[in-house]
C-alpha positions as CSV (number, residue, x, y, z in Angstrom):
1,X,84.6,96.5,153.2
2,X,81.9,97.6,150.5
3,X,79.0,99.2,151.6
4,X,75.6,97.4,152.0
5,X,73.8,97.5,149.1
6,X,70.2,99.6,149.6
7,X,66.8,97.8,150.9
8,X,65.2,97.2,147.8
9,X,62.0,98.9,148.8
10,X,60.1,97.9,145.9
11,X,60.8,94.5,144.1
12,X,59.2,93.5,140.7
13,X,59.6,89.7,140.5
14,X,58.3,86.4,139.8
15,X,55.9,84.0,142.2
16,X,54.1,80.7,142.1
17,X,53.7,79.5,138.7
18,X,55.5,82.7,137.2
19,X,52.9,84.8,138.0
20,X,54.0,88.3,138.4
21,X,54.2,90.1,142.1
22,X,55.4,92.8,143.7
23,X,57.6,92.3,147.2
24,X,57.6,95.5,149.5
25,X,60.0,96.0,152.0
26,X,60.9,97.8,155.1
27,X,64.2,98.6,157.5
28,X,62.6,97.1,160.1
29,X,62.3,93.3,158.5
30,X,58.7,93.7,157.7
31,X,57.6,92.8,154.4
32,X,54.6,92.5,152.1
33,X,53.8,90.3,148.7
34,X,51.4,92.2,146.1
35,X,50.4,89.7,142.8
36,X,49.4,91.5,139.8
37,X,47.1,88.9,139.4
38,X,43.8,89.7,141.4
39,X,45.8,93.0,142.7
40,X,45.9,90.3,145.9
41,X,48.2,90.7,148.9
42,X,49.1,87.4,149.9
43,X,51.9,87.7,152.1
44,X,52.4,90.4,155.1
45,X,55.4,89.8,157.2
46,X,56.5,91.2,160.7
47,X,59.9,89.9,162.0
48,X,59.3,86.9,159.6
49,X,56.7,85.6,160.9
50,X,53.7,85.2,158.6
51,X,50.4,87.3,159.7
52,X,48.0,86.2,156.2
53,X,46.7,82.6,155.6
54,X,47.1,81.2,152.3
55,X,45.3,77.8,152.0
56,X,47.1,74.9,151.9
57,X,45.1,74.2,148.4
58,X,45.6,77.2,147.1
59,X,45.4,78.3,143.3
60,X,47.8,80.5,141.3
61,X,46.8,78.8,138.2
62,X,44.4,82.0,136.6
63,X,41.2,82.6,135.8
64,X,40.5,80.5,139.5
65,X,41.2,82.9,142.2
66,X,43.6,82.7,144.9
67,X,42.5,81.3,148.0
68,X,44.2,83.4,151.1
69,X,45.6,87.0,152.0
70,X,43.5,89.7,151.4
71,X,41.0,88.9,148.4
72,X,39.2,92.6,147.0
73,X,35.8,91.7,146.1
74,X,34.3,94.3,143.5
75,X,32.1,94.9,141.9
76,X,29.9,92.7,144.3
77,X,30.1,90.6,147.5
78,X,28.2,87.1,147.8
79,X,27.0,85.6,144.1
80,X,24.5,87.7,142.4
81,X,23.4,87.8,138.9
82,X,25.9,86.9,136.2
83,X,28.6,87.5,137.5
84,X,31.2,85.2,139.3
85,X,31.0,85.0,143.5
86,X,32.4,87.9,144.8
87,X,33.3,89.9,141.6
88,X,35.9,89.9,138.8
89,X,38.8,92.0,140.5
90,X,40.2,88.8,142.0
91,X,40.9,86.8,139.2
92,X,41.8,89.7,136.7
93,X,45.2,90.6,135.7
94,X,46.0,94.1,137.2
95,X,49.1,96.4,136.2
96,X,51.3,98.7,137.5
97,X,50.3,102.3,137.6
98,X,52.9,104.3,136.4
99,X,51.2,107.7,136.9
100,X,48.5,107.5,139.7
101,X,46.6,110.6,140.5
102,X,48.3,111.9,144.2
103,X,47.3,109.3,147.3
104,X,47.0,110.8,150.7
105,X,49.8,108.7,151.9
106,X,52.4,109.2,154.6
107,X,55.7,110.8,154.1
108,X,57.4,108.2,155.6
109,X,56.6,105.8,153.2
110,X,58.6,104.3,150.9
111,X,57.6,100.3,150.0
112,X,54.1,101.0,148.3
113,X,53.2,100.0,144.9
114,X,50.2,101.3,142.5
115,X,48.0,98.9,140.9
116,X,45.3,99.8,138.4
117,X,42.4,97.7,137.1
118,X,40.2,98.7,134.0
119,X,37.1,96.5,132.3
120,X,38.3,94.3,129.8
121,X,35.9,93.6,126.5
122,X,34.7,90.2,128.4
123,X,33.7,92.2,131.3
124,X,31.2,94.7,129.9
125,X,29.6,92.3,128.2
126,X,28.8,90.6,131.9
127,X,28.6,94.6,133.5
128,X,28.3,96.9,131.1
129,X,29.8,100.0,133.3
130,X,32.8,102.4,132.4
131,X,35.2,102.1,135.3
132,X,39.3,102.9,136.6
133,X,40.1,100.8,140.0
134,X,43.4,102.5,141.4
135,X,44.5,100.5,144.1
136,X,47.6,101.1,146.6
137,X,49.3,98.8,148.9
138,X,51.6,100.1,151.5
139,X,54.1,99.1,154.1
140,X,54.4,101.4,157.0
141,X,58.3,102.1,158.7
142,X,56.3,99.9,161.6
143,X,55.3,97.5,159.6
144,X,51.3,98.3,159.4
145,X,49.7,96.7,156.1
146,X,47.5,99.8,154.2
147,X,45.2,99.1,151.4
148,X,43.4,102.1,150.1
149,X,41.4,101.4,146.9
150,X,39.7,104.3,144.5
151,X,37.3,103.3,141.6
152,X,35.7,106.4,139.7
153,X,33.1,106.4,137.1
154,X,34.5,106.6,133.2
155,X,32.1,106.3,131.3
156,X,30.7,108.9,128.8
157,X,27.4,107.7,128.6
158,X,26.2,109.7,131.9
159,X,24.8,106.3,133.7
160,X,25.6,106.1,137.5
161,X,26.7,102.4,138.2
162,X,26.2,100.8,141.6
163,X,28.6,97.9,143.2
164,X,29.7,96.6,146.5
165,X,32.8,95.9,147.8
166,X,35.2,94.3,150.6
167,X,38.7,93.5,151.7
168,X,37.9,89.7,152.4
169,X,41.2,89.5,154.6
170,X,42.3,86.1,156.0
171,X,44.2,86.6,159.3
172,X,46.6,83.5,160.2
173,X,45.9,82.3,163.6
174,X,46.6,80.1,166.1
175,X,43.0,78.0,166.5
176,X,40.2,79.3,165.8
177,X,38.9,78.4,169.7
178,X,41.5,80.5,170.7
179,X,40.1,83.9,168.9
180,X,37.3,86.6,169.2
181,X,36.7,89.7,167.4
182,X,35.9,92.9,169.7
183,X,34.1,96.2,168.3
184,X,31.1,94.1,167.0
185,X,28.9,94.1,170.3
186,X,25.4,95.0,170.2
187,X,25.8,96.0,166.2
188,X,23.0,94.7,163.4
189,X,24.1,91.8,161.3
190,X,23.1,90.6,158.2
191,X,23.1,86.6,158.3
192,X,24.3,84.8,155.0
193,X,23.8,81.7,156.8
194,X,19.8,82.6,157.4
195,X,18.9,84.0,154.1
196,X,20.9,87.3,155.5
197,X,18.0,88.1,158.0
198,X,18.8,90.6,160.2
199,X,19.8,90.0,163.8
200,X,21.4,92.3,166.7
201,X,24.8,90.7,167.9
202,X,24.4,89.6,171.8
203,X,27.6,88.5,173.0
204,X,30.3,90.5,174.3
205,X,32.9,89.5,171.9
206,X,32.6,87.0,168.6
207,X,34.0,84.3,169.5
208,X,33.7,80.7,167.2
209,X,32.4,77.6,167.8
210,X,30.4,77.0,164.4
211,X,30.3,78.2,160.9
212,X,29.9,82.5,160.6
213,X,29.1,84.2,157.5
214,X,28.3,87.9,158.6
215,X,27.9,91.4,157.3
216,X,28.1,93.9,160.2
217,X,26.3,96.9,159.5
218,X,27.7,100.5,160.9
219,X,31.1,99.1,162.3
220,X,32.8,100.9,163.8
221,X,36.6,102.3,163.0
222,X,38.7,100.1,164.3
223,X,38.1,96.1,165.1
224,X,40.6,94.1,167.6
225,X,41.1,90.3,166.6
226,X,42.5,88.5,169.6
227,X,44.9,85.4,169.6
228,X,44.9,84.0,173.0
229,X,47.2,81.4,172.5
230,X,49.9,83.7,170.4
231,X,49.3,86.7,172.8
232,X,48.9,89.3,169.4
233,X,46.1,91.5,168.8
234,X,45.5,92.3,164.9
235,X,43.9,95.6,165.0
236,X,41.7,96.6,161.9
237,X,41.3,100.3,161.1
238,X,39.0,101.6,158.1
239,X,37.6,104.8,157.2
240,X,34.1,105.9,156.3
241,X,33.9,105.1,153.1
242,X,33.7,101.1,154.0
243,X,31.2,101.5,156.7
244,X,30.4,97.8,157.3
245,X,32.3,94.4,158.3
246,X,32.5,91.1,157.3
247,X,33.2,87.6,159.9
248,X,33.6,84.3,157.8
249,X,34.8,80.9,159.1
250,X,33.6,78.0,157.2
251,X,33.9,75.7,160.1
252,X,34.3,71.6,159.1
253,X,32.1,70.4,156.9
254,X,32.2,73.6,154.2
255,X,36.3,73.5,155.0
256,X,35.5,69.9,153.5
257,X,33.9,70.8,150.5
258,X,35.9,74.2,149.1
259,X,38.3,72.6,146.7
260,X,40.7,74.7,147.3
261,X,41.0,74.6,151.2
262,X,42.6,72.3,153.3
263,X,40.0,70.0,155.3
264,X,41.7,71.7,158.3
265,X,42.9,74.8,157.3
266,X,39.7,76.6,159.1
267,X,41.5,76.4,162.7
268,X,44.0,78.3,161.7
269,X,42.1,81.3,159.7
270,X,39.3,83.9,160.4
271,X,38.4,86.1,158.0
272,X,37.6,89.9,159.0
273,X,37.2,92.7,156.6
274,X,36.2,96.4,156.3
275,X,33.3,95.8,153.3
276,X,30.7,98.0,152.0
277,X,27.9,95.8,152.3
278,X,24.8,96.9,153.6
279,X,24.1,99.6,150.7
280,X,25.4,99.7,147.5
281,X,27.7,102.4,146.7
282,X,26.4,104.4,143.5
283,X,29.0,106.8,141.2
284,X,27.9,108.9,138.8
285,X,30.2,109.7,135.6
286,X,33.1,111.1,137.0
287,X,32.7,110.5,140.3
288,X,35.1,108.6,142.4
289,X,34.5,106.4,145.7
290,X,37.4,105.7,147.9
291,X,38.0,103.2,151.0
292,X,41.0,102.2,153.0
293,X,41.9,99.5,155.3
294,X,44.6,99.4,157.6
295,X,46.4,96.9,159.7
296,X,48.6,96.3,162.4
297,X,49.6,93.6,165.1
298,X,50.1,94.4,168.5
299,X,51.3,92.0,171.7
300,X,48.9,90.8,174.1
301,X,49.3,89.6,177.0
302,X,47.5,87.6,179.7
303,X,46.4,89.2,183.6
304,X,44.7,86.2,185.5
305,X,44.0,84.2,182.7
306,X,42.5,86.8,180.3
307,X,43.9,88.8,178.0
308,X,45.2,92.0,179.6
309,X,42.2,94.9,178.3
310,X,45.1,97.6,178.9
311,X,47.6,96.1,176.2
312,X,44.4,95.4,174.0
313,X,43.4,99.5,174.3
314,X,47.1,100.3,173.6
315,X,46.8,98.6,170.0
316,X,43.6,100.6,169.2
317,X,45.0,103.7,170.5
């Protein structure tokens, strides 16, 4: 009998519409999909089972952006200025990045691909700044998602340029009255839905019963979002240099008028993501800016009716 061929850890192929992607994979079964276009993961796999929502709408028809995954919104969150909501890096075409500078990475892994983003003509017309977005997407042997994005400063002018940024990732889930988010208790928010006034969070845990559009300032390194119904904890680990949080659910009646989301498709996603929000991050020439996000899912399971704290701590260990 002939050998197995090798796991293809990194596969260069076509998606939806043609459009270019990259599939990473891992012994295990887990797997990850990486389109060129917006540098977007929109597909992370564990055991087959999907763990991203993609709209049921969604777009992979360029310039609009696709709705789902794990959006990177640079060089701005929200819709400021000229620019297009939440930034241009989601509806660019990125490349392959043949000869990235050295990641911290671990050793043990192999499915990762580098992506590399640079302003086109169009773009400094609309923000005139000098700039090289390195991003890298890898799958850990256990099947945690990693995301660590660099931008540096190019430009030869000497002008510092200031942006924002954030992983806008959309977490599949069972219903949406079935979730809460824990790590945000007692933390000052920033409320897009109140002309981002700021309030202190009150509750013990987020849970959902209405539309949320929030910026949590100061988060703290790792976030647990809980599935009740499914008995899995996602757990969301980010390092310093994306010190904030983001909490979006557009509830029904915003659900009803996004184009490209399905009129129910909000029971079933929750968007949390490490963000740098609060402050604006300013290079100067030369200087680079980096921030990583990192996730995982974890079992949970119920002890009298709740969810069992011990299992929850074990994921966050």
């Amino acid at each position: 009998m002939a050998a197995a061929a090798p796991l293809p850890y990194v596969e260069l192929c076509k998606g939806i519409n043609g459009l270019e992607k990259v599939v990473l994979r891992e012994v295990r079964g887990s797997s990850a999909e990486v389109y060129l276009y917006g540098g977007q993961v929109t597909s992370w796999k564990n055991e087959g089972e999907e763990l991203l929502f993609i709209s049921s709408k969604a777009n992979f028809c360029p310039p609009k952006p696709i709705r789902g995954g794990i959006p990177i919104c640079f060089p701005q969150l929200g819709n400021h200025g000229t620019l297009e909501q939440h930034g241009f890096a989601r509806n660019h075409l990125w490349t392959v990045d043949e000869n990235p500078p050295p990641f911290p990475a671990h050793t043990s892994t192999k499915a990762f691909v580098d992506l590399i983003l640079k302003p086109s003509e169009e773009d400094l017309k609309n923000w005139p700044h000098s700039y090289e977005f390195r991003l890298r997407v890898a799958l850990g042997p256990g099947g945690d998602l990693m995301l660590t994005s660099r931008i540096r400063n190019t430009s030869t002018d000497g002008k510092p340029f200031q942006f924002t940024f954030a992983y806008h990732t959309y977490f599949s889930i069972s219903d949406i009255s079935e979730v809460r988010v824990e790590g945000l208790e007692t933390l000052d928010y920033l409320d897009n839905l109140r002309e981002k006034q700021r309030f202190t969070e009150q509750g013990d845990a987020i849970i959902f019963e209405s539309e949320v559009d929030k910026i949590y300032l100061g988060a703290p390194p790792k976030l647990a979002i809980i599935d009740h119904e499914k008995k899995r904890t996602f757990v969301l680990r980010k390092d310093d240099g994306l010190p904030d949080a983001i909490v979006w659910n557009p509830w029904d009646k915003k659900a009803k008028v996004i184009p490209d989301l399905g009129d129910e498709d909000y029971k079933h996603m929750i968007c949390v993501g490490a963000a740098a929000v609060g402050k604006s991050i300013t290079l100067k020439p030369g200087e680079e800016w980096r921030g990583r996000q990192e996730l995982s899912a974890v079992p949970s399971s119920y002890c009298s009716g709740q969810l069992d704290p011990r299992k929850v701590l074990e994921g966050l260990l």
